[in-house]
N, C-alpha and C positions, 0 to 999 in steps of 0.2 A: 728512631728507637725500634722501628720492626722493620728494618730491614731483612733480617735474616730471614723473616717466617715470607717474605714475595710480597711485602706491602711498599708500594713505592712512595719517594717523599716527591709528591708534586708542587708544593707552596716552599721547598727548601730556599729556592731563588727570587722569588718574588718580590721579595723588598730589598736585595743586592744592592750597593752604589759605587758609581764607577771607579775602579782603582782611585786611590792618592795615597798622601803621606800618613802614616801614621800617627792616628789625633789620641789615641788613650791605650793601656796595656791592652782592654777586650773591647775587640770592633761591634759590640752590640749595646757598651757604654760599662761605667765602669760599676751600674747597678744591676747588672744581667744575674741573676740567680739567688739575688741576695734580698732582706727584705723591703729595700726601696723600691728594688723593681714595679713598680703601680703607674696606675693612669695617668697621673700626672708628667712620664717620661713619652708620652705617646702621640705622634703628631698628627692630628685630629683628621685630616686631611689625605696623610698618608694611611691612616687606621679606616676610613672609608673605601679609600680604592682594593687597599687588599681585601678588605671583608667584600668588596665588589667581585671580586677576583676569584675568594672562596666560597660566593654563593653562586655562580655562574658556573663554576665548574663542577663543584655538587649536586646542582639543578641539573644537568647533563649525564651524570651517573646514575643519580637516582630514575631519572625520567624519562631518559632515551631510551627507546625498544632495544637497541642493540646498544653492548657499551663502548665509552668511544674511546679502545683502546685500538694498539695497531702493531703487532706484532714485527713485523714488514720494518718497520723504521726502525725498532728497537735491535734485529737480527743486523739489518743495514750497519748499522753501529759497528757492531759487535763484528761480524765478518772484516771492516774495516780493519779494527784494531789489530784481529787476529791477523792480515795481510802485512800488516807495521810491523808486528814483532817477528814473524816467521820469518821478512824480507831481512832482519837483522839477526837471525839464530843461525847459528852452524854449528849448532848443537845436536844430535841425534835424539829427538826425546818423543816421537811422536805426535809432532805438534799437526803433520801436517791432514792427520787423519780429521783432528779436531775441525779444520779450515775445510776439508771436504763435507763433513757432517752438517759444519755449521751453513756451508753453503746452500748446502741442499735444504736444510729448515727456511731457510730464505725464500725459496720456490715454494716451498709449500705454504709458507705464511703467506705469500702475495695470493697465492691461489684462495687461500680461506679468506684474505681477506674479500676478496671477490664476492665472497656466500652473504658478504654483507647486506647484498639486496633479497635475499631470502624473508618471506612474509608470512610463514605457516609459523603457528606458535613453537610445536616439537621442535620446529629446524631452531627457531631462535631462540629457545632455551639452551639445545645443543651450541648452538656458538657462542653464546656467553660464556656457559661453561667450560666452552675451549678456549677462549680470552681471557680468564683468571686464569686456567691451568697453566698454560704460557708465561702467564706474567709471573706467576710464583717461582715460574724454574728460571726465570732468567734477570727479574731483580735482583735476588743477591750476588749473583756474578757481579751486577752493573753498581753495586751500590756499597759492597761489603768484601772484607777478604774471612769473612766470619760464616757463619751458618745459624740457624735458629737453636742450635745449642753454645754458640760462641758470638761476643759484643766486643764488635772494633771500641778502641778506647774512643774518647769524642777529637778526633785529631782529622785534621784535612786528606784527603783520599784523593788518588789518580780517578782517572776514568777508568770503567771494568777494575776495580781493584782486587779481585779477583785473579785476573792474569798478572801481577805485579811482580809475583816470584817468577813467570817465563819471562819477564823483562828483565828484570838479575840476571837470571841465565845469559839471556844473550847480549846483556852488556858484558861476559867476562870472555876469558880466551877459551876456546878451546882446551880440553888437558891441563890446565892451572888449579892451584890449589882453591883458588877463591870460586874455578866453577864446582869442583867437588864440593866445594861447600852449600853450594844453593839450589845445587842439583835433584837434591833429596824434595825438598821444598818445590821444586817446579815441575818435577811427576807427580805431584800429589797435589797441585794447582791443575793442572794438565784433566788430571785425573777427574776431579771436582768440575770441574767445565763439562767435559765430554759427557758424565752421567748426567748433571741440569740439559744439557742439550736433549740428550736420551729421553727426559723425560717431557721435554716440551715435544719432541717428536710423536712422542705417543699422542699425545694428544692433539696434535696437527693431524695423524693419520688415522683415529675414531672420527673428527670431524668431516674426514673428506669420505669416509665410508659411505 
């Protein structure tokens, strides 16, 4: 539900179970949201390891010196997807600027994350603070095609959903009616990207000051 404002969902996967057939209309049971939903649907066993899961990884936010976030793996991603789609656009939209910028945030995440063995208090306020800043400008790329003034419906999402209108794009032809159609939509995807990146940059480049 906060995705839009850089809050990541970390526990979204956690109790996931491996594909099969379809056992009821809603795969989280057919009392999900309603007022049976109670304790008695909760398998005792499985409600330990997650609560295992979500005290262990809480304990490490709250109590780690430095938090153990990793910009580096997240750009890693993200640089990826952007090479998939570009490798399939012959579209003229600009995308390739994005793929240069974002590469470049790449190098500077790996560098910051290096400062992680940094031990003077100053410095390691400093990089925490450049660890949320990061993370705010590049979750919702990764999580939303929304923003903290706009809420995806609750429907299944791509990876980076964000980039899903330059996938439109370069699924259609060249000059066809159906890319004018989604053209509009993918410079302003385009667009949306390169400023979050803009703004993770800043704060890659105050921390390496």
């Amino acid at each position: 539900s906060f995705w839009g404002v850089g809050i990541p969902s970390m526990y979204g996967t956690v109790s996931h179970q491996p594909p099969g057939p379809v056992k009821m209309r809603n795969p989280l049971g057919w009392w999900w949201h309603t007022p049976h939903d109670l304790i008695d649907k909760v398998d005792e066993e499985f409600l330990v390891r997650d609560t295992r899961v979500v005290v262990a990884t809480l304990s490490r936010l709250l109590n780690d010196t430095i938090l153990p976030l990793d910009p580096a793996a997240h750009l890693s991603s993200l640089v990826e997807e952007l090479r998939s789609i570009a490798a399939k656009l012959e579209h003229d939209i600009g995308l390739e600027v994005v793929l240069e910028v974002a590469e470049s945030l790449l190098r500077k995440a790996q560098s910051v994350v290096a400062l992680k063995r940094v031990n003077e208090p100053a410095s390691i306020d400093r990089l925490n603070a450049t660890l949320v800043r990061v993370s705010r400008a590049l979750v919702p790329l990764d999580y939303t095609e929304g923003d903290r003034f706009s809420h995806d419906p609750a429907l299944p999402q791509p990876a980076w959903p964000a980039l899903q209108k330059l996938r439109d794009l370069a699924a259609q032809k060249p000059g066809s009616n159906e890319a004018r159609f989604v053209a509009v939509g993918a410079a302003r995807a385009r667009n949306r990207v390169l400023a979050s990146l803009r703004h993770a940059e800043r704060a890659l480049d105050e921390a390496m000051i």
